[in-house]
C-alpha positions in Angstrom: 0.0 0.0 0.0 1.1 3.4 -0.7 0.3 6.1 2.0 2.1 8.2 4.7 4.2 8.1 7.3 3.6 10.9 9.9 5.7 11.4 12.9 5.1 14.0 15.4 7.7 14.6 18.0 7.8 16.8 21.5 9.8 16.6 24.9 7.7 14.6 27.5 7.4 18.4 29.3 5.2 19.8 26.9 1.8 20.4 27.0 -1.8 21.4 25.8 -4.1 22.5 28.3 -2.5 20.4 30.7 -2.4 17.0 28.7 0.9 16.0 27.3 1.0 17.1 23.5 1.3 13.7 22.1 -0.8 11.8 24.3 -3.1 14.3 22.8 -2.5 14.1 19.9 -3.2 10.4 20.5 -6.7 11.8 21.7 -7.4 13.1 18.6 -6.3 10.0 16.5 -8.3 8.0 18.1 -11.6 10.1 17.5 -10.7 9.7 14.0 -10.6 5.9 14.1 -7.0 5.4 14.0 -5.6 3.0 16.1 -2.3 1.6 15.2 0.9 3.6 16.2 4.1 3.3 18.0 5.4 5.4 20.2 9.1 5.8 21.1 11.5 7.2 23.7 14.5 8.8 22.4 17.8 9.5 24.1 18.6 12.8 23.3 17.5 15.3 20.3 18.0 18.9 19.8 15.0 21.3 19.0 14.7 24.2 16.3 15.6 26.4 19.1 19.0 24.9 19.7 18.0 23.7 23.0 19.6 19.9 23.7 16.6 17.6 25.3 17.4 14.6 27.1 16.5 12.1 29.5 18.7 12.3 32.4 19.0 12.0 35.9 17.7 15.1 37.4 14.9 15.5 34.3 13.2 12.7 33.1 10.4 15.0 31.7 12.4 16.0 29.2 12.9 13.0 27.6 12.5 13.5 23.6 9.3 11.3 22.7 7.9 10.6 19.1 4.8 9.1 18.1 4.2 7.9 14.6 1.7 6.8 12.0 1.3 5.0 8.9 -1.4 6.3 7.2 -3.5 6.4 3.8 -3.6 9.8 1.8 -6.7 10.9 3.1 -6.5 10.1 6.5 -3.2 11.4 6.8 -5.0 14.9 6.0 -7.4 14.6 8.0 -4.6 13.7 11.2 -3.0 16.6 10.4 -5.8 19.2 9.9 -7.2 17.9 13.8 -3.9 18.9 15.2 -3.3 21.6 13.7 -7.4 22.9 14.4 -6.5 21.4 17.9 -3.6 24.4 18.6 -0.9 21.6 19.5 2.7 22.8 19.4 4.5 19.5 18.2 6.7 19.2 15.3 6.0 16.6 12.7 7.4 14.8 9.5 5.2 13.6 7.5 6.7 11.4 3.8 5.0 9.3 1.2 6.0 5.6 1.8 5.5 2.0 0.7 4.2 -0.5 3.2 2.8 -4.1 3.6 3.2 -7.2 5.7 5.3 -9.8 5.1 3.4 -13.5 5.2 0.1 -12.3 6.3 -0.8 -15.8 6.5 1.9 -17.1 9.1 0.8 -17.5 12.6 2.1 -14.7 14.3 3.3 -16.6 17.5 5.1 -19.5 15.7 5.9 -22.2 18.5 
């Protein structure tokens, strides 16, 4: 299948109206009917304002955090317009892609 991959990405610290910005953005995926995502923590990444974010031993909330998506065209719109109508503050990366499964017919938990 052809579609979009969409990544939005924010330090565990920031927030919308008190919710973390990509558990909200979560939110808002979800009330769109898209499920499937992974979420990752990163070790260290360095925002448009030069500013070095990191999980460490004094700040764990400012642990770098991304969230991603692989999407159809349309529904990669409509993600994006929610957020965006939303007011979140998160960077994002969104690029075409390729995707399937492998052996969709294998058992998933071979013995």
């Amino acid at each position: 299948m052809k579609g979009y991959e969409i990544t939005f990405m924010a330090p565990r610290s920031r927030r919308h109206h008190g919710e973390l910005v990509l558990d909200a953005v979560l939110r808002i995926a979800k009330t769109l009917g898209i499920n499937r995502h992974t979420r990752r923590t990163d070790t260290e990444s360095v925002g448009e304002n030069d500013r070095s974010h990191s999980a460490h031993f004094f700040e764990l909330a400012d642990e770098p955090e991304e969230l991603t998506f692989m999407l159809e065209d349309g529904k990669s719109d409509e993600l994006m317009h929610a957020v965006e109508a939303a007011g979140l503050q998160v960077f994002c990366i969104r690029q075409p892609v390729e995707y399937f499964r492998l052996n969709p017919s294998a058992p998933a938990n071979p013995a």
